[in-house]
C-alpha positions as CSV (number, residue, x, y, z in Angstrom):
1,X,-104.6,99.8,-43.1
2,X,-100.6,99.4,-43.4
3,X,-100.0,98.9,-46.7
4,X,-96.0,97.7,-46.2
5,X,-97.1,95.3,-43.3
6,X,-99.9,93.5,-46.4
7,X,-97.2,93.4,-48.9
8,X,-94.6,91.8,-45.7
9,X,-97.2,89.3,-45.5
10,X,-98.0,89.4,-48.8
11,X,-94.6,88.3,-49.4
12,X,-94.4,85.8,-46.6
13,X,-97.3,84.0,-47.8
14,X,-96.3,83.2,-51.7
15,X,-92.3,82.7,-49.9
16,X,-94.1,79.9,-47.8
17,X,-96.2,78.6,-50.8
18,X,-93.1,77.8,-52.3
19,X,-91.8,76.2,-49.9
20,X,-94.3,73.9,-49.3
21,X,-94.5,73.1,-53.1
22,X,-91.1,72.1,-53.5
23,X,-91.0,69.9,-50.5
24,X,-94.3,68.5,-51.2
25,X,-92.7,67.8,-55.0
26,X,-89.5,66.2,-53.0
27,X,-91.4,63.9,-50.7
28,X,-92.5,60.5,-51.5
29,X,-94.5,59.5,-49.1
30,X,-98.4,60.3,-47.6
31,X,-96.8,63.5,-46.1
32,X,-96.7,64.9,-49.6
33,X,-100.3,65.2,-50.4
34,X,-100.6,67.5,-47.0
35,X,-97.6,69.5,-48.0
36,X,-99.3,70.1,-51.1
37,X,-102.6,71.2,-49.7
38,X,-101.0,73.6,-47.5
39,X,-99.4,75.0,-50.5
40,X,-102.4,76.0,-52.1
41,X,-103.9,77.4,-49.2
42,X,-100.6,80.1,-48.6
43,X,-101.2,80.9,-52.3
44,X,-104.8,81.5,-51.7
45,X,-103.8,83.4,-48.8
46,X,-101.2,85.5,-51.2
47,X,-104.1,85.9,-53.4
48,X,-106.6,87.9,-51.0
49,X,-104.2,89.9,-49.6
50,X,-103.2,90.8,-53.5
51,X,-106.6,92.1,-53.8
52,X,-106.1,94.3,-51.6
53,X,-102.7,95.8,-52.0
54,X,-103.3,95.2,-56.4
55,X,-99.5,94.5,-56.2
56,X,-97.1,91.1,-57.2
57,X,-94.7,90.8,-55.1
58,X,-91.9,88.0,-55.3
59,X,-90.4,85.6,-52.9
60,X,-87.8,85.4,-50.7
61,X,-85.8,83.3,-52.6
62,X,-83.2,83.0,-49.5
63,X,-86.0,81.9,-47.0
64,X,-86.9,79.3,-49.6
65,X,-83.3,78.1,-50.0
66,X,-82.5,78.4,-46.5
67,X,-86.0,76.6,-44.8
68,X,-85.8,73.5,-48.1
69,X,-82.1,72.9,-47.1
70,X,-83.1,72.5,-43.1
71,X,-85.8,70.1,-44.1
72,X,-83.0,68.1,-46.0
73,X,-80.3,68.1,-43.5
74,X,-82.5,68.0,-39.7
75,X,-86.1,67.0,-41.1
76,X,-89.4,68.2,-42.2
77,X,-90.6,68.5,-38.8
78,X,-87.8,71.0,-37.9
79,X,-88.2,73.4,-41.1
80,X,-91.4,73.4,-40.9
81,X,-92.3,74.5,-37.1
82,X,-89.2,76.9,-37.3
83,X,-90.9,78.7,-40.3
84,X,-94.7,78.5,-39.4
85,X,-92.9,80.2,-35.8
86,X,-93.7,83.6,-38.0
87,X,-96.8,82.7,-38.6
88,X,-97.5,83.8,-34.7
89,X,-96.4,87.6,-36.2
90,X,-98.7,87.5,-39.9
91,X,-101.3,86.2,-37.3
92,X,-101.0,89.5,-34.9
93,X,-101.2,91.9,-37.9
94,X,-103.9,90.3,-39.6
95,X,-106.0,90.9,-36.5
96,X,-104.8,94.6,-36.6
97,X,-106.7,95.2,-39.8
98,X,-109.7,96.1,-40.2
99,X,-110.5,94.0,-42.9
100,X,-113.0,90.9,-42.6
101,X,-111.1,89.3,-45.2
102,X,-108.1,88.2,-42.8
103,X,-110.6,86.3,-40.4
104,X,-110.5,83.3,-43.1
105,X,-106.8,84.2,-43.1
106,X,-106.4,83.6,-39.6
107,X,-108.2,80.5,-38.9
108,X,-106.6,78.9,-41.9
109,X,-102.8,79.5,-40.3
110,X,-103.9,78.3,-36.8
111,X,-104.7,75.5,-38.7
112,X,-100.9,74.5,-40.1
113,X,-100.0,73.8,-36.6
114,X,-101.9,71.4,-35.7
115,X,-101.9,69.9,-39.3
116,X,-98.1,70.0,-39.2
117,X,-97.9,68.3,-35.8
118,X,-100.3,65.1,-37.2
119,X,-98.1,65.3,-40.7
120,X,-94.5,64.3,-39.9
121,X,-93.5,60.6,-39.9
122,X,-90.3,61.2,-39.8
123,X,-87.7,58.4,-38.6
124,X,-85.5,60.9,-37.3
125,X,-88.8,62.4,-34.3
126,X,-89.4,58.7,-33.9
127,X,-85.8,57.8,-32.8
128,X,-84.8,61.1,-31.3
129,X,-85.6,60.0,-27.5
130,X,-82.3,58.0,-28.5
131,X,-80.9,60.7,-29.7
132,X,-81.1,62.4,-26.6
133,X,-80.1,59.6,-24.2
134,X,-77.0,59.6,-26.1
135,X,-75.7,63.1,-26.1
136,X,-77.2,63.6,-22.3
137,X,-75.2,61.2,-21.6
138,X,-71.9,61.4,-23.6
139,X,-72.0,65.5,-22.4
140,X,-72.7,65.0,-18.6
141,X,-69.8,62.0,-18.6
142,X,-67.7,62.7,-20.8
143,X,-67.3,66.6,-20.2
144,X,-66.7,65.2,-15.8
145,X,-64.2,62.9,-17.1
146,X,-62.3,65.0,-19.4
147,X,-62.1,67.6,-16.8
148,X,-60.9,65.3,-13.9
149,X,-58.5,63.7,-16.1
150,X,-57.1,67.2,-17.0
151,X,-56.3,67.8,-13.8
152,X,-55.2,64.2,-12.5
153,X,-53.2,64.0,-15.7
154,X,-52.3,67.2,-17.5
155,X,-51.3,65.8,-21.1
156,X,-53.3,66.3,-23.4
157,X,-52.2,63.7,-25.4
158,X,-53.2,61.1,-22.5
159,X,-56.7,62.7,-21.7
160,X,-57.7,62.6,-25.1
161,X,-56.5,58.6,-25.7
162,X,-58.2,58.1,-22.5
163,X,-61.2,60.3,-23.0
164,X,-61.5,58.6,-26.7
165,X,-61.4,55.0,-25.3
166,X,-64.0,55.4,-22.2
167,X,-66.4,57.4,-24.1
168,X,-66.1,55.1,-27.2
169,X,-66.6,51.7,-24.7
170,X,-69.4,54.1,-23.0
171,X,-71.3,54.8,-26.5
172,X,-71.5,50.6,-27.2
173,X,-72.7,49.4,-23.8
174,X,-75.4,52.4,-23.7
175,X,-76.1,51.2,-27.3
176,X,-76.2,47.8,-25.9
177,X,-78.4,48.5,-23.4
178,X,-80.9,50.8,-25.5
179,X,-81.3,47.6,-27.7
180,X,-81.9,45.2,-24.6
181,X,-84.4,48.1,-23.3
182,X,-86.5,48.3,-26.8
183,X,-86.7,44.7,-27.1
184,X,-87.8,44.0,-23.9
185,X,-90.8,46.7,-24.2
186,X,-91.8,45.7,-27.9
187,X,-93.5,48.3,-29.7
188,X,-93.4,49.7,-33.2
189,X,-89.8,51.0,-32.7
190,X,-86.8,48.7,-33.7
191,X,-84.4,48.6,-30.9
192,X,-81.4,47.7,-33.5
193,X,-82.3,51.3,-35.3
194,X,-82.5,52.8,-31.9
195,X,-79.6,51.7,-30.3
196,X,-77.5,52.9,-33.6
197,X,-78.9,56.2,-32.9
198,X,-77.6,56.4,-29.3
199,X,-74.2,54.9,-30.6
200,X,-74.1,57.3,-33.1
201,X,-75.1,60.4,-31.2
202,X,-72.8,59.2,-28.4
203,X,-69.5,59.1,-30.2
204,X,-70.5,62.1,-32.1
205,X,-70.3,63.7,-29.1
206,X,-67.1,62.0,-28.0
207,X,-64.9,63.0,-31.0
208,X,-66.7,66.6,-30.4
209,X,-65.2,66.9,-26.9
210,X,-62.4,65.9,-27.0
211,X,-61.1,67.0,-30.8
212,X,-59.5,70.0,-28.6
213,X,-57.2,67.7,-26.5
214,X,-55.9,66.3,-30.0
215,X,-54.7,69.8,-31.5
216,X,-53.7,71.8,-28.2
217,X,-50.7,70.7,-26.0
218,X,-52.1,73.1,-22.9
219,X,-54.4,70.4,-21.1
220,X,-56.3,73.5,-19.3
221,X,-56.9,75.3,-23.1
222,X,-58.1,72.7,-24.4
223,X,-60.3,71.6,-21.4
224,X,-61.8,75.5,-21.8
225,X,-62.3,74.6,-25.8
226,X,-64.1,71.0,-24.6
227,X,-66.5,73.0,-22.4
228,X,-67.3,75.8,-25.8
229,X,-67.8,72.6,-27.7
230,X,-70.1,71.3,-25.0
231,X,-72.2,74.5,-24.8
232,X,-72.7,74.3,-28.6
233,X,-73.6,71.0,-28.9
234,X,-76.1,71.5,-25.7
235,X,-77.3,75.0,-27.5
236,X,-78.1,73.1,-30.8
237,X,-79.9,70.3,-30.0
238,X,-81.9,72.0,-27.5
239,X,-83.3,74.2,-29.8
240,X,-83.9,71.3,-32.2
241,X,-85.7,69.4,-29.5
242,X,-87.4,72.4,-28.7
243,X,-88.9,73.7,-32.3
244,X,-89.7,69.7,-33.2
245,X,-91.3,69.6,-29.8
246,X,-92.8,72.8,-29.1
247,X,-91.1,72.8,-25.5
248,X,-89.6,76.3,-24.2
249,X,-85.7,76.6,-25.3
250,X,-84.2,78.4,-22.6
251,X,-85.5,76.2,-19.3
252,X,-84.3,73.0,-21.2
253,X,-81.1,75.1,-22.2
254,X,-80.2,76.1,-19.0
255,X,-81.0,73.0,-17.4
256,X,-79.4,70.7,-19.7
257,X,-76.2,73.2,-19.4
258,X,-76.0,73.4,-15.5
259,X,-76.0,69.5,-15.4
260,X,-73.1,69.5,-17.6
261,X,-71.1,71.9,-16.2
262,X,-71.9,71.0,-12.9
263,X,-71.0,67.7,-13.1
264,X,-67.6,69.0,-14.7
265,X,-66.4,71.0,-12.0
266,X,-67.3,68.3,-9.4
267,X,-64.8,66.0,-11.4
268,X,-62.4,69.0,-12.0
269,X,-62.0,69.1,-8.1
270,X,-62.2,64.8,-8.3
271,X,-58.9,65.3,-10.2
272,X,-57.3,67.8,-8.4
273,X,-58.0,65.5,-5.1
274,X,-56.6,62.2,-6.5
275,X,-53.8,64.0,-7.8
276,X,-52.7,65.3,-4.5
277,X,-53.6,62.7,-2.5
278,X,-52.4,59.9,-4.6
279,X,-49.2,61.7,-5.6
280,X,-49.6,61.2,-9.4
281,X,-47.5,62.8,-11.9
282,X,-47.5,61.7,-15.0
């Protein structure tokens, strides 16, 4: 038996127990009693695997800051899948051992998944095919405009007025129409609550974008700053979506990220056209 990988594990298990302890003490709602009972199960978990290595070992007190802050700022359901994500590597060690004592173990961690995906009622999961209408959108039209209106244009002061305004006017009819859409299909959702979190996704995204064209007086700079920002925004919320989904990160990366950029250079050469076929120079 590997002693160091018990006491990794060792250590994982009473970090987690923590973890779920403080959350479960934080939350006010059903999801607490769950949290609570999945708590005591890590520390039961620390316990066997103590009688084993006869050793106390503490926490990682940084893992318990770091995974109680995510569940503050992007949910529960995202700091908790991204940490049980190890529990994949305690469950491939466990089975190395010879011990029949990690067979409980074992069964008891495949269980957290499919606790954790019935625990969650989280406003934020209910909402987030909003979410992601409004950022798909604002980043496929927004990041074509901008770069069309780069070229067409070249002042960065222009493009970003004119990128503000559009994507702005874009964000409140596709809030608009969220709303009408909800309505019309009923359901426990609210479509007022929805359409906010499209608006507010949307012009999130707007102000992200095009930030660049507000500092920088190079319009081609600042259009290769937009597309950064673009890529980052794509990056994070795809691997939100994916963790709080359990989808695979890179397809849905790279797909949401040749949309993007494919739909920018089609308008990059949009602009280039009009410009020299219209004769515009501002």
């Amino acid at each position: 038996m590997n002693k160091n990988a018990l006491t990794d594990f060792q250590r994982n298990e009473i970090t987690e127990h923590i973890v779920y302890n403080i959350l479960a003490k934080q939350d006010k709602s059903s999801n607490s009693e769950i949290l609570a009972k999945i708590s005591r199960e890590e520390m039961a978990h620390y316990e066997k695997i103590r009688s084993l290595t006869k050793t106390e070992i503490k926490p990682n007190w940084f893992k318990v800051f770091w995974y109680v802050t995510l569940a503050k700022i992007l949910g529960l359901t995202f700091a908790l899948k991204l940490m049980e994500r190890g529990e994949e590597k305690a469950q491939r060690a466990y089975s190395l051992t010879e011990e029949n004592i990690f067979t409980e173990l074992i069964a008891d961690e495949k269980t957290h998944e499919g606790e954790l995906l019935r625990l969650i009622d989280e406003e934020k999961l209910d909402y987030i095919g909003s979410m992601v209408l409004g950022l798909n959108d604002a980043l496929v039209e927004l990041t074509g405009a901008l770069a069309g209106l780069t070229l067409a244009i070249q002042k960065t002061s222009i493009v970003a007025l004119s990128g503000i305004i559009t994507g702005i006017a874009a964000a409140l009819s596709m809030a608009a129409s969220d709303y009408l859409s909800r309505k019309s299909e009923g359901g426990d959702k609210r479509p007022l609550k929805s359409a906010l979190y499209t608006g507010i996704a949307y012009i999130f995204t707007v102000l992200f974008l095009t930030f660049p064209y507000l500092i920088l007086k190079n319009p081609f700079i600042a259009l290769s700053l937009t597309v950064i920002n673009a890529i980052i925004v794509i990056f994070i919320f795809t691997f939100f979506v994916s963790v709080v989904k359990d989808q695979r990160f890179g397809r849905n990366f790279v797909e949401m990220l040749a949309i993007s950029l494919g739909v920018a250079s089609v308008s990059f050469f949009i602009g280039l056209f009009v410009r020299k076929f219209f004769n515009i120079d501002i």
